[in-house]
PDB file of N, H, CA, C and O in Angstrom:
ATOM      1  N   UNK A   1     126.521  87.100  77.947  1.00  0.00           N
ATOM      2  CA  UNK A   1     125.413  87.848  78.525  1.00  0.00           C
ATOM      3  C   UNK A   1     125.577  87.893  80.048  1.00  0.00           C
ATOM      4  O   UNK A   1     125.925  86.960  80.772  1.00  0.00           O
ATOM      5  N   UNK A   2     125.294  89.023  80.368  1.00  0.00           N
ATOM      6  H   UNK A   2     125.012  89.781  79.780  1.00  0.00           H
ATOM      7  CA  UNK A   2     125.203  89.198  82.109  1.00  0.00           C
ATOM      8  C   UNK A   2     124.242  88.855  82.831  1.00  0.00           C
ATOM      9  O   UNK A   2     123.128  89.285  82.534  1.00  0.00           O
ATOM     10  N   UNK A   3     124.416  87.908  84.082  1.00  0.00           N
ATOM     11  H   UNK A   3     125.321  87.559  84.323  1.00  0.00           H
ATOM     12  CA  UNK A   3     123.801  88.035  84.989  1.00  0.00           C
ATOM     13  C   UNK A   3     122.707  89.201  85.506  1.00  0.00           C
ATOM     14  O   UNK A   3     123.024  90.389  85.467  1.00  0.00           O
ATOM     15  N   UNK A   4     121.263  88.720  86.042  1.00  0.00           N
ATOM     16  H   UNK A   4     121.005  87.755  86.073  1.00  0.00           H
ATOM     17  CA  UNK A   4     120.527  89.748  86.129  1.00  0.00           C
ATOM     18  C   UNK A   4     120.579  89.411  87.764  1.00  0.00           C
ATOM     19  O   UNK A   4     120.871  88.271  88.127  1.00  0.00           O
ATOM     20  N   UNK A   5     120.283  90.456  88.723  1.00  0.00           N
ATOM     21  H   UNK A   5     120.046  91.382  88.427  1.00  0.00           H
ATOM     22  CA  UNK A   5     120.638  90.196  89.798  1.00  0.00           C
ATOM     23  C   UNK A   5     118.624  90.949  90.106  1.00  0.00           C
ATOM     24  O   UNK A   5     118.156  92.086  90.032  1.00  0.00           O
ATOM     25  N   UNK A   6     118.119  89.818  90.382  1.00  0.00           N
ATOM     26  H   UNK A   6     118.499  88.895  90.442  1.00  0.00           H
ATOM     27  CA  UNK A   6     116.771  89.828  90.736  1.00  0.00           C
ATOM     28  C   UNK A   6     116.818  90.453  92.578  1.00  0.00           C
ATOM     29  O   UNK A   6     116.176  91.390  93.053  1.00  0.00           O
ATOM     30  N   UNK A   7     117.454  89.864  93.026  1.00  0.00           N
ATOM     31  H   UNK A   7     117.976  89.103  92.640  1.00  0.00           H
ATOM     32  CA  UNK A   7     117.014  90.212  94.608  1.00  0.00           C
ATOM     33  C   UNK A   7     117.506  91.502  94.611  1.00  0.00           C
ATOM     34  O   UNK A   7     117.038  92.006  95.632  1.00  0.00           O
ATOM     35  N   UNK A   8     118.532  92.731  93.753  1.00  0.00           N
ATOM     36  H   UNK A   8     118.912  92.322  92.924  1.00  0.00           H
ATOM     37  CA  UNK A   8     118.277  93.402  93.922  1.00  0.00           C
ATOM     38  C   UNK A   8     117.305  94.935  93.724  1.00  0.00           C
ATOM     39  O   UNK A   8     117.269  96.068  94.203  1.00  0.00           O
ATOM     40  N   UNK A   9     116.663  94.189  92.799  1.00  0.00           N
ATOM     41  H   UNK A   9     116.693  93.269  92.410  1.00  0.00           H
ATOM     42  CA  UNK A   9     115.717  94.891  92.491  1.00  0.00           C
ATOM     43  C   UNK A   9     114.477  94.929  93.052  1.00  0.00           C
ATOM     44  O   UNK A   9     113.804  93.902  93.131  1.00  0.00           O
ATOM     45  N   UNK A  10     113.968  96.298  93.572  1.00  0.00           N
ATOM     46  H   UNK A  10     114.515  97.133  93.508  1.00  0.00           H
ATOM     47  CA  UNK A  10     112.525  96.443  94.249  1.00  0.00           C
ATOM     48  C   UNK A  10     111.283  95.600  93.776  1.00  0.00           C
ATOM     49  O   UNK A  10     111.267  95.735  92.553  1.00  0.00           O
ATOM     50  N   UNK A  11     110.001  94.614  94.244  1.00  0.00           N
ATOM     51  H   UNK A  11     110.015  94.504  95.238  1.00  0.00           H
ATOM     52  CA  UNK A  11     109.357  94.877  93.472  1.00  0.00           C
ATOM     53  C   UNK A  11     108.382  95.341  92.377  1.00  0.00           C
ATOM     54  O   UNK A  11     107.779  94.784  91.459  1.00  0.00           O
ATOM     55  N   UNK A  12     108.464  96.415  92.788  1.00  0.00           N
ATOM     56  H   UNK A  12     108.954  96.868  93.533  1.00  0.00           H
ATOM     57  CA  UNK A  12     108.178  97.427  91.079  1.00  0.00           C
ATOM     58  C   UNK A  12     108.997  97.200  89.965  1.00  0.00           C
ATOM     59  O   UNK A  12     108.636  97.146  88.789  1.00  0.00           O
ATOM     60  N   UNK A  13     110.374  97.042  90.522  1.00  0.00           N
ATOM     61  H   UNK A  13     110.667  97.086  91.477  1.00  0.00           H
ATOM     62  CA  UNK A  13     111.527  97.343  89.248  1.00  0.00           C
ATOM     63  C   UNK A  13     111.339  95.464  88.897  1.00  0.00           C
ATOM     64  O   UNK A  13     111.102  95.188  87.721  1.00  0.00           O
ATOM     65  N   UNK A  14     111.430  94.472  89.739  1.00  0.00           N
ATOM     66  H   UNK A  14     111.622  94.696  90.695  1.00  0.00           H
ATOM     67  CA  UNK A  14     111.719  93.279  89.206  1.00  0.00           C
ATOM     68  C   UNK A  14     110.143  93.016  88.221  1.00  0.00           C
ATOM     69  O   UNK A  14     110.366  92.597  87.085  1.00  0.00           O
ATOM     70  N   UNK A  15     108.798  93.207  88.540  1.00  0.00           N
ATOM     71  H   UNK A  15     108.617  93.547  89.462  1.00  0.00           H
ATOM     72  CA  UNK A  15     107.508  93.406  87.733  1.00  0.00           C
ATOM     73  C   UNK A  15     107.876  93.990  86.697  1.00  0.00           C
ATOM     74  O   UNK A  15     107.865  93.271  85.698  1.00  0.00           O
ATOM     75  N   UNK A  16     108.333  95.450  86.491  1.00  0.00           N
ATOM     76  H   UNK A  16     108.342  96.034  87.303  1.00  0.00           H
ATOM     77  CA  UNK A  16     108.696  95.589  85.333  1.00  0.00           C
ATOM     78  C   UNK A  16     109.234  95.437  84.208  1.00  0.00           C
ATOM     79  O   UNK A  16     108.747  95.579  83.086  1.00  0.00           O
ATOM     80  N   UNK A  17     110.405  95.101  84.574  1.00  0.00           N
ATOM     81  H   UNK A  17     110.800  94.986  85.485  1.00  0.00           H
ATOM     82  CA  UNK A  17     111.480  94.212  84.082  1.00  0.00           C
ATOM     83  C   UNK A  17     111.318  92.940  83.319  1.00  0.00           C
ATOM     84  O   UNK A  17     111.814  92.452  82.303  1.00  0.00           O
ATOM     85  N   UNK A  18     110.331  92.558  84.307  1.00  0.00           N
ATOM     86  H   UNK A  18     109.928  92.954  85.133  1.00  0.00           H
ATOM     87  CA  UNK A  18     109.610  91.140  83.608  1.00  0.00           C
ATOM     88  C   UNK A  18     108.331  91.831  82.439  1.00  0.00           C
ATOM     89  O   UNK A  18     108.410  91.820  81.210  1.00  0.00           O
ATOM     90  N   UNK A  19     107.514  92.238  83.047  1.00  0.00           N
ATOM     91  H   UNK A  19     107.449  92.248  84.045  1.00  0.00           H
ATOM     92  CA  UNK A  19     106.888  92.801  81.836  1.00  0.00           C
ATOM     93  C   UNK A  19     107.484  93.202  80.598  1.00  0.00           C
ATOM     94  O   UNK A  19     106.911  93.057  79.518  1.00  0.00           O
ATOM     95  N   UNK A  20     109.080  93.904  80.784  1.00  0.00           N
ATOM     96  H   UNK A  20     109.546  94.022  81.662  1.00  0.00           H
ATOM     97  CA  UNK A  20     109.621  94.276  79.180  1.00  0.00           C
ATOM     98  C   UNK A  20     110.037  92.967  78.975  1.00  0.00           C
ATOM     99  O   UNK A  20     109.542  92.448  77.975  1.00  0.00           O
ATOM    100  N   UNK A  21     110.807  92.270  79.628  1.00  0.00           N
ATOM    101  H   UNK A  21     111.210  92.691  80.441  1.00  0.00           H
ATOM    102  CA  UNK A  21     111.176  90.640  79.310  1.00  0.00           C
ATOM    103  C   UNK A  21     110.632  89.519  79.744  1.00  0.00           C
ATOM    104  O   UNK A  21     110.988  88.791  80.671  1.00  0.00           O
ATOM    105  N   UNK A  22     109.620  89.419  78.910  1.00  0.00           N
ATOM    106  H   UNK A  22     109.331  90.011  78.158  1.00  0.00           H
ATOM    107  CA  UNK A  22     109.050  88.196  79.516  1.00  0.00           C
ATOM    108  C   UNK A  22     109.387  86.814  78.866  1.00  0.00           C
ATOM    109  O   UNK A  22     108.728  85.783  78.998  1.00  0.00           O
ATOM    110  N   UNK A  23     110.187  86.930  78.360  1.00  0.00           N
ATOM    111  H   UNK A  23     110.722  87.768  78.253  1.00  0.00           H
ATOM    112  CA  UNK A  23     110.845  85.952  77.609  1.00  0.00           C
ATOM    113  C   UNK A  23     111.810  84.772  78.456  1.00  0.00           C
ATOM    114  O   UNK A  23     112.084  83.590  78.247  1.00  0.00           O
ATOM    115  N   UNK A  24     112.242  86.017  79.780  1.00  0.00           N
ATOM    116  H   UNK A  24     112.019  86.977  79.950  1.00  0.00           H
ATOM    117  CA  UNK A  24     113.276  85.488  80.713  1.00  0.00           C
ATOM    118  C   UNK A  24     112.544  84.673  81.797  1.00  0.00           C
ATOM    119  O   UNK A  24     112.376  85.490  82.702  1.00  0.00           O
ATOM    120  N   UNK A  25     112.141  83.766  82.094  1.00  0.00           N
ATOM    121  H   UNK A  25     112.277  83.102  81.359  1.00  0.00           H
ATOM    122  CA  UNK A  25     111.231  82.423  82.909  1.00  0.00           C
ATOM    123  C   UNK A  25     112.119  82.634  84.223  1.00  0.00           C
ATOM    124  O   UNK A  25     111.637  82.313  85.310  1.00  0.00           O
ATOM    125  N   UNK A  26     113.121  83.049  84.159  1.00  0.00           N
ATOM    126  H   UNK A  26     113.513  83.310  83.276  1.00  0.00           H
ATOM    127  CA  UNK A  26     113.880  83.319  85.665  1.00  0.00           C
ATOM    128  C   UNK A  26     113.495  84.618  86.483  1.00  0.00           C
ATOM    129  O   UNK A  26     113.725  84.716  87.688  1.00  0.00           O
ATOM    130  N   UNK A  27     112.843  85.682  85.674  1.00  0.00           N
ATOM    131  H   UNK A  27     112.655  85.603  84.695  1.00  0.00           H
ATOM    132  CA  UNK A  27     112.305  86.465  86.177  1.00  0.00           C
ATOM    133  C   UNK A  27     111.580  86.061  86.598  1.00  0.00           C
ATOM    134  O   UNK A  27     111.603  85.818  87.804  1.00  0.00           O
ATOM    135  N   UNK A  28     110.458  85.749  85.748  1.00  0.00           N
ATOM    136  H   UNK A  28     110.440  85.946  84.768  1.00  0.00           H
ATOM    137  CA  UNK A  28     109.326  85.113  86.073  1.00  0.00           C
ATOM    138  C   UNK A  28     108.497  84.337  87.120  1.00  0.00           C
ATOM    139  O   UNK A  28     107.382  84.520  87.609  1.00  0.00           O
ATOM    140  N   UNK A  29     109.779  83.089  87.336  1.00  0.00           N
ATOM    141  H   UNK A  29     110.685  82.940  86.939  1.00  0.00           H
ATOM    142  CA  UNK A  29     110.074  82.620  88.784  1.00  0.00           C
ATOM    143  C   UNK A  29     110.240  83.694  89.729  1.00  0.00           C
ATOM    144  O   UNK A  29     109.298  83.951  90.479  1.00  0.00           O
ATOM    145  N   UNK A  30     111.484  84.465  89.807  1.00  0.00           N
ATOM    146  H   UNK A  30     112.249  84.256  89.198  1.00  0.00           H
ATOM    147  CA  UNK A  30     111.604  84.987  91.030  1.00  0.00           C
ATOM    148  C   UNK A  30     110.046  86.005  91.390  1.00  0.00           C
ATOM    149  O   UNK A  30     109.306  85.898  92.367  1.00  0.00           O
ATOM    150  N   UNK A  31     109.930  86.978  90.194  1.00  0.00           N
ATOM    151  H   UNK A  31     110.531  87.065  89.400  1.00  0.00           H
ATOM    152  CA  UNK A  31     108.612  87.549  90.818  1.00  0.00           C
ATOM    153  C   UNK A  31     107.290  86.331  91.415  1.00  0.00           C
ATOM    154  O   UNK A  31     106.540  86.694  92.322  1.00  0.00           O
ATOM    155  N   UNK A  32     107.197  85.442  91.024  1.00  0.00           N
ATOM    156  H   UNK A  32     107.806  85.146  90.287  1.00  0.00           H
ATOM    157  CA  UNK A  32     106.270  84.592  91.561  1.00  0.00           C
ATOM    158  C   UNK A  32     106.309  84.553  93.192  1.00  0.00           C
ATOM    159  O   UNK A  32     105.490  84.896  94.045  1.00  0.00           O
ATOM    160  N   UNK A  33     107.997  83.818  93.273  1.00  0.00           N
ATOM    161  H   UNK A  33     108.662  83.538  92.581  1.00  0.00           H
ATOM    162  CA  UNK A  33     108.158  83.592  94.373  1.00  0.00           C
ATOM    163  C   UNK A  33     107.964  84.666  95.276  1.00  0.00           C
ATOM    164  O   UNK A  33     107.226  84.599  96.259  1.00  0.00           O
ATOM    165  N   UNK A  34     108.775  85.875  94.868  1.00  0.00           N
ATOM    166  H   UNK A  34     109.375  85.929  94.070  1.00  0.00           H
ATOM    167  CA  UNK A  34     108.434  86.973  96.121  1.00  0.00           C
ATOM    168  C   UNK A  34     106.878  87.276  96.182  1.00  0.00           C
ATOM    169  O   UNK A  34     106.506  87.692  97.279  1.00  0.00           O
ATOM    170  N   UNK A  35     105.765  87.128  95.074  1.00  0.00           N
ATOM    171  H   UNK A  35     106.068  86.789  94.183  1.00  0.00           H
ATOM    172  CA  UNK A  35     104.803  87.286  95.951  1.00  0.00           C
ATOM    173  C   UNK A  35     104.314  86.241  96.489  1.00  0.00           C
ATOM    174  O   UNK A  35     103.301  86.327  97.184  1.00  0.00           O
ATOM    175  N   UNK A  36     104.902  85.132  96.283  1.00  0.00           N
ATOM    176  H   UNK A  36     105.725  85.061  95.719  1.00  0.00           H
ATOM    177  CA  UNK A  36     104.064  84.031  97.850  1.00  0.00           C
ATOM    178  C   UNK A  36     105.076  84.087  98.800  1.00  0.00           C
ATOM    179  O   UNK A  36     105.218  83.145  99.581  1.00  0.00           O
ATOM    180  N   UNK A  37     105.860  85.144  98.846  1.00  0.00           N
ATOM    181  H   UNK A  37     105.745  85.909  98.212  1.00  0.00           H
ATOM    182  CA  UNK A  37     106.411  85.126 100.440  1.00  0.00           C
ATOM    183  C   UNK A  37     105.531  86.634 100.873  1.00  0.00           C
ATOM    184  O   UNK A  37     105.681  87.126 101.991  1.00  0.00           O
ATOM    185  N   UNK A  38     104.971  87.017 100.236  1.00  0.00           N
ATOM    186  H   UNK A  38     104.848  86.616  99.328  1.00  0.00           H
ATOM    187  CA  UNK A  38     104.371  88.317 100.808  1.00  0.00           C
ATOM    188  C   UNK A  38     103.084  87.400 101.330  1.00  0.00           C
ATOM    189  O   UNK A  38     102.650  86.353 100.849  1.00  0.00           O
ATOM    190  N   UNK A  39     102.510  88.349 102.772  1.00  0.00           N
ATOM    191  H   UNK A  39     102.861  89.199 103.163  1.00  0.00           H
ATOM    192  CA  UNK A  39     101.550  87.955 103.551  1.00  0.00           C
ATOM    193  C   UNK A  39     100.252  88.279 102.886  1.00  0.00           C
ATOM    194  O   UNK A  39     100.010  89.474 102.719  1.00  0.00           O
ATOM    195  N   UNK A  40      99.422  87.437 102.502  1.00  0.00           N
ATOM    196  H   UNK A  40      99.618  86.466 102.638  1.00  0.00           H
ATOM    197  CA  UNK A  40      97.922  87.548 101.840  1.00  0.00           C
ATOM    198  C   UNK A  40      97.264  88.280 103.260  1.00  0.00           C
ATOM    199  O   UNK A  40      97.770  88.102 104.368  1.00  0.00           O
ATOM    200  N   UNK A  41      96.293  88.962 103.073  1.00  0.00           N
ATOM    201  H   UNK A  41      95.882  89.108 102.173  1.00  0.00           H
ATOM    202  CA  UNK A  41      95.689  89.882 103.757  1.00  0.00           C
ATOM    203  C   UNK A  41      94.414  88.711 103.500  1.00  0.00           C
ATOM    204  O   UNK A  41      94.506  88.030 102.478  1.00  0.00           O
ATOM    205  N   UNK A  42      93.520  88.537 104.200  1.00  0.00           N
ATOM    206  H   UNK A  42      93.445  89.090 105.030  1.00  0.00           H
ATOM    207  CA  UNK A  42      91.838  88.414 104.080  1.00  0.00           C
ATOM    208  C   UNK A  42      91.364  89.060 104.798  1.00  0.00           C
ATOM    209  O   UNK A  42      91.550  89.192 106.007  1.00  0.00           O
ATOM    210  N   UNK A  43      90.172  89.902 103.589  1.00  0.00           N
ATOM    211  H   UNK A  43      90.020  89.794 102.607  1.00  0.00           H
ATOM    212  CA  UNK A  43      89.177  90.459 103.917  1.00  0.00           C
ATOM    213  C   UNK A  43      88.149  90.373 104.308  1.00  0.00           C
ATOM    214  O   UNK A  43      87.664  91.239 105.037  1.00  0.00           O
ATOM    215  N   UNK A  44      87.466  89.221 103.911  1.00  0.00           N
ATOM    216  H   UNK A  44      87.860  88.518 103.320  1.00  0.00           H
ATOM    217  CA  UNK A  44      86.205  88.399 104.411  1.00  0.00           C
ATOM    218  C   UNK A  44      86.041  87.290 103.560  1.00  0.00           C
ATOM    219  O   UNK A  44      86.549  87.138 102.449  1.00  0.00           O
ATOM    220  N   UNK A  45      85.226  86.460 104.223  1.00  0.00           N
ATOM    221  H   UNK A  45      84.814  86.584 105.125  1.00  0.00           H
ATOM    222  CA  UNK A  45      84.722  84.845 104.240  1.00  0.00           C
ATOM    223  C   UNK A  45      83.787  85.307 103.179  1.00  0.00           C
ATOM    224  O   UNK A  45      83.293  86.434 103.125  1.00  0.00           O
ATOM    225  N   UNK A  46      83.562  84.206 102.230  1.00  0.00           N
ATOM    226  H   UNK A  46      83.963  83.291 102.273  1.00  0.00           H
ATOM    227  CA  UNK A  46      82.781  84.526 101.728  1.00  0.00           C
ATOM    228  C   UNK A  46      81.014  84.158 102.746  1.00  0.00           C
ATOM    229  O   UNK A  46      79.865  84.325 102.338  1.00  0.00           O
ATOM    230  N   UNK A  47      81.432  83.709 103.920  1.00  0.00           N
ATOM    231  H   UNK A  47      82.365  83.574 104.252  1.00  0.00           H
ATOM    232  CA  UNK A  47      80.231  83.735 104.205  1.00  0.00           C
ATOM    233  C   UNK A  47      79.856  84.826 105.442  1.00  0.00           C
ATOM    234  O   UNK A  47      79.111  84.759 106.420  1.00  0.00           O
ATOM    235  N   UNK A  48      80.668  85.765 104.948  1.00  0.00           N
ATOM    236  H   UNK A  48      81.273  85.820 104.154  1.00  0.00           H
ATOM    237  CA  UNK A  48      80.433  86.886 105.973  1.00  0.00           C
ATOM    238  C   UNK A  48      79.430  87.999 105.378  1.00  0.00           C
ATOM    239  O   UNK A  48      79.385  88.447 104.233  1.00  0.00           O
ATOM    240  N   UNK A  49      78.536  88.349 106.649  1.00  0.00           N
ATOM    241  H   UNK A  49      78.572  87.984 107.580  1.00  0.00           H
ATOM    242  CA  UNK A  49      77.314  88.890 105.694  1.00  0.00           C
ATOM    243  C   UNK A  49      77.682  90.858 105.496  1.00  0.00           C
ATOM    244  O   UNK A  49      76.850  91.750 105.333  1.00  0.00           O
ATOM    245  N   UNK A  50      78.574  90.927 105.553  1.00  0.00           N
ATOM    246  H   UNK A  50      79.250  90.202 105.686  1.00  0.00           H
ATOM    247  CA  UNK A  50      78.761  91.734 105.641  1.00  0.00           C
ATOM    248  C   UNK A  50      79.856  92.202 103.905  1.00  0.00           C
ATOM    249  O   UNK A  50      80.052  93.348 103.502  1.00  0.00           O
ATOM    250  N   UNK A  51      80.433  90.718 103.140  1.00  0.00           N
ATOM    251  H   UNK A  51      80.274  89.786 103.467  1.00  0.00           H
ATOM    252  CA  UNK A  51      80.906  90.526 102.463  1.00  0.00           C
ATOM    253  C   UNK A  51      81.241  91.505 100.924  1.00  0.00           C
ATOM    254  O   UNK A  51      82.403  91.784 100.629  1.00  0.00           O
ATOM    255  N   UNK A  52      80.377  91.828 100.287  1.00  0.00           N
ATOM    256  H   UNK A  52      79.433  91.602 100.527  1.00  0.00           H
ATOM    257  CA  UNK A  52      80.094  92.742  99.565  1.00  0.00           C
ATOM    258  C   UNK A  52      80.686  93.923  99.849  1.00  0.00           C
ATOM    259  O   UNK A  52      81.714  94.173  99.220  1.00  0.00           O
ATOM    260  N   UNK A  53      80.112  95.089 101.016  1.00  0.00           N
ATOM    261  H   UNK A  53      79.277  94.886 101.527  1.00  0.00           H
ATOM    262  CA  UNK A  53      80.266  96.203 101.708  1.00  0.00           C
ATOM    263  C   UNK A  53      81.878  96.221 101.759  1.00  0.00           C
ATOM    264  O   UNK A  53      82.517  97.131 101.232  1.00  0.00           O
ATOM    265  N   UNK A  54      82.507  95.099 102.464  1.00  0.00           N
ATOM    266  H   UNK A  54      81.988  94.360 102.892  1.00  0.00           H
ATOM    267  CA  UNK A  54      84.134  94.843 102.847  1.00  0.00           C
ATOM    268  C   UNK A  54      84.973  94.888 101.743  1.00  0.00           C
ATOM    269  O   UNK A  54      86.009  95.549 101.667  1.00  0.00           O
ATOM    270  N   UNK A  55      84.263  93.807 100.460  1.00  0.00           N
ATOM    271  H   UNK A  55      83.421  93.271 100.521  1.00  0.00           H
ATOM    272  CA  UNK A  55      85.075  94.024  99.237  1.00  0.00           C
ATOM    273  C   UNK A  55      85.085  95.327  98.657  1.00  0.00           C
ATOM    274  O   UNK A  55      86.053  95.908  98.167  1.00  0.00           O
ATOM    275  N   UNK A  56      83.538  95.854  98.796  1.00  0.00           N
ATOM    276  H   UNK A  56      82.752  95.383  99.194  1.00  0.00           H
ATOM    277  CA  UNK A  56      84.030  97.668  97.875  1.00  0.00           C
ATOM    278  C   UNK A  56      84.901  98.514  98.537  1.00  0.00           C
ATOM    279  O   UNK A  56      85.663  99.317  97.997  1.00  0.00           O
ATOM    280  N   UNK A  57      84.734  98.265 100.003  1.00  0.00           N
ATOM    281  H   UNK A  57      84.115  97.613 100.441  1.00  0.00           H
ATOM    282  CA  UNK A  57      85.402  99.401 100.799  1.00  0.00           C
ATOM    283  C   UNK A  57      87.177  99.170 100.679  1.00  0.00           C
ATOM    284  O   UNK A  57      87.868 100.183 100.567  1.00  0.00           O
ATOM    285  N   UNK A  58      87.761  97.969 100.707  1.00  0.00           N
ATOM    286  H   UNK A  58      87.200  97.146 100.798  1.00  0.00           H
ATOM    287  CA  UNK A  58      88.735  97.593 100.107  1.00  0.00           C
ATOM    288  C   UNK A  58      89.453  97.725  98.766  1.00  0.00           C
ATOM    289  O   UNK A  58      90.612  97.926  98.402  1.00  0.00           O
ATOM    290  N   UNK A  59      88.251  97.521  98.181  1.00  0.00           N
ATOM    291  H   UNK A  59      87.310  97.358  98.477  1.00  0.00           H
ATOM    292  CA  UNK A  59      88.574  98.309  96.048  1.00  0.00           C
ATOM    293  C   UNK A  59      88.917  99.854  96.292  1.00  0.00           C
ATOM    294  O   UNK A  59      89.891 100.444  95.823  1.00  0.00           O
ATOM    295  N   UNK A  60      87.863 100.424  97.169  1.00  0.00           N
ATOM    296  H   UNK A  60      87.072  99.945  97.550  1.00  0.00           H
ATOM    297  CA  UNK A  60      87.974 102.080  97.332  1.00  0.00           C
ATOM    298  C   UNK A  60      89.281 102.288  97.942  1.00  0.00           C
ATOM    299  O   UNK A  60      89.827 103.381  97.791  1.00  0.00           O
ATOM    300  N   UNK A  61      89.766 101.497  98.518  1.00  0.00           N
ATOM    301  H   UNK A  61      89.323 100.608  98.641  1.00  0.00           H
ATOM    302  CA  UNK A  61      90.938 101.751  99.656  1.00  0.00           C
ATOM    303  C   UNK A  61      92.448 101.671  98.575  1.00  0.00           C
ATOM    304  O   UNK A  61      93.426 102.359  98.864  1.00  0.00           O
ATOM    305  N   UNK A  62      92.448 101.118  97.836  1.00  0.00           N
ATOM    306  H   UNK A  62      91.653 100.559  97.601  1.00  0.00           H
ATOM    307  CA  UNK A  62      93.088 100.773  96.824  1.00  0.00           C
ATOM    308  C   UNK A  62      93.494 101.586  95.826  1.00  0.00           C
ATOM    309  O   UNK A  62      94.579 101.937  95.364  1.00  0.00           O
ATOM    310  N   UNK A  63      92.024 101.861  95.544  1.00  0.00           N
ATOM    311  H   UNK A  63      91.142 101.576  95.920  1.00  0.00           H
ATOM    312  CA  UNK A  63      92.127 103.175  94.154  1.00  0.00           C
ATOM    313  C   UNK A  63      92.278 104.667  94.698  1.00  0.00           C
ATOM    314  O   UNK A  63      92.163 105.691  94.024  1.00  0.00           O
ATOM    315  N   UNK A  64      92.572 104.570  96.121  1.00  0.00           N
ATOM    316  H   UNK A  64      92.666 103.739  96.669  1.00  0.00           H
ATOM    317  CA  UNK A  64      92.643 106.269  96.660  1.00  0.00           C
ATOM    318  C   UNK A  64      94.170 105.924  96.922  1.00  0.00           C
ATOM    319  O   UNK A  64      95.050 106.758  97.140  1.00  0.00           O
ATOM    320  N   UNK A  65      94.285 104.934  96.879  1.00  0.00           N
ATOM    321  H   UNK A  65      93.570 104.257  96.702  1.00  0.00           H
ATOM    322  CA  UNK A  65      96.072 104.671  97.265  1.00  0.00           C
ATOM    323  C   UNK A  65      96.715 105.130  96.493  1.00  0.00           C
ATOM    324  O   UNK A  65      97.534 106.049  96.464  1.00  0.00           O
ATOM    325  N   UNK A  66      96.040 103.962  95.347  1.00  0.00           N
ATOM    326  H   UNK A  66      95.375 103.216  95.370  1.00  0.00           H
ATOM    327  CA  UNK A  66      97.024 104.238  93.780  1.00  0.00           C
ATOM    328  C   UNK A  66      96.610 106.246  92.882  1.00  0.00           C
ATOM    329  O   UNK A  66      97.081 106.874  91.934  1.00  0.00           O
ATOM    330  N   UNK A  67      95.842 106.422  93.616  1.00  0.00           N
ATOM    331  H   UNK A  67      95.460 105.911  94.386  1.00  0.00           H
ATOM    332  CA  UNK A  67      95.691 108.429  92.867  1.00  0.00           C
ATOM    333  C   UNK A  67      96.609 109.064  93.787  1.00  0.00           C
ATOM    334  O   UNK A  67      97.424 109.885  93.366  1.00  0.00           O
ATOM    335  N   UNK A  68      96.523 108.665  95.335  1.00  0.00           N
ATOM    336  H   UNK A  68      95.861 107.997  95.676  1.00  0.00           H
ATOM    337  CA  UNK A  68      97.882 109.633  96.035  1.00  0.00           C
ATOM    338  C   UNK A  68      99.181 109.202  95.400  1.00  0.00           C
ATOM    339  O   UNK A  68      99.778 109.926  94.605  1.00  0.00           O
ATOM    340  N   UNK A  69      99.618 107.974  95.777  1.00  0.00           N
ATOM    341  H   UNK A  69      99.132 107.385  96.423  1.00  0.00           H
ATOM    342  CA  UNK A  69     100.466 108.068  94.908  1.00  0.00           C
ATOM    343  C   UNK A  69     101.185 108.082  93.760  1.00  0.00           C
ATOM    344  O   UNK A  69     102.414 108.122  93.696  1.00  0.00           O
ATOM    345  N   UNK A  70     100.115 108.036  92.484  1.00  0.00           N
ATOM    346  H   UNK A  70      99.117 108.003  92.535  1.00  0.00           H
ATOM    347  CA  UNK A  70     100.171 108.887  91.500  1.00  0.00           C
ATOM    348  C   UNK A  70     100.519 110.513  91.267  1.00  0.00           C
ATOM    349  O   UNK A  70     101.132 111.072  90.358  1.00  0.00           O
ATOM    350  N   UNK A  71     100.039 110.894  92.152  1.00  0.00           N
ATOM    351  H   UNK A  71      99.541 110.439  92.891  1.00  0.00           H
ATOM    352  CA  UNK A  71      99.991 112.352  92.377  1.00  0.00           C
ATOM    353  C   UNK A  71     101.393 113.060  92.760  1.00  0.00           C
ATOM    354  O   UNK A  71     101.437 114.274  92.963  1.00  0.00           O
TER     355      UNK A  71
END
């Protein structure tokens, strides 16, 4: 069996990949790892009173992302 070469795959293609094989725990690992090297964004504290408003406007920001580039 061949070698799967994870770093070169985007992550879309390495997520996917794992989704058809999830059997393979080395995928698995590597997608983990690349997303804790990606930078977490925070949006707000939860004791920010403004909290609520920030999370929808963020959900909205998201789902107009994912329809453009759907489109």
């Amino acid at each position: 069996m061949s070698q799967v070469n994870y770093s070169a795959m985007s992550d879309a293609e390495l997520k996917q990949y794992f989704l058809c094989n999830r059997q393979d725990k080395a995928a698995f690992q590597a997608y983990l790892d690349r997303l804790n090297q990606q930078p977490h964004k925070i949006i707000a504290s939860p004791e920010d009173p403004n909290f609520d408003e920030k999370i929808q406007a963020a959900i909205r920001q998201k789902l107009e992302a994912a329809k453009i580039s759907s489109d």
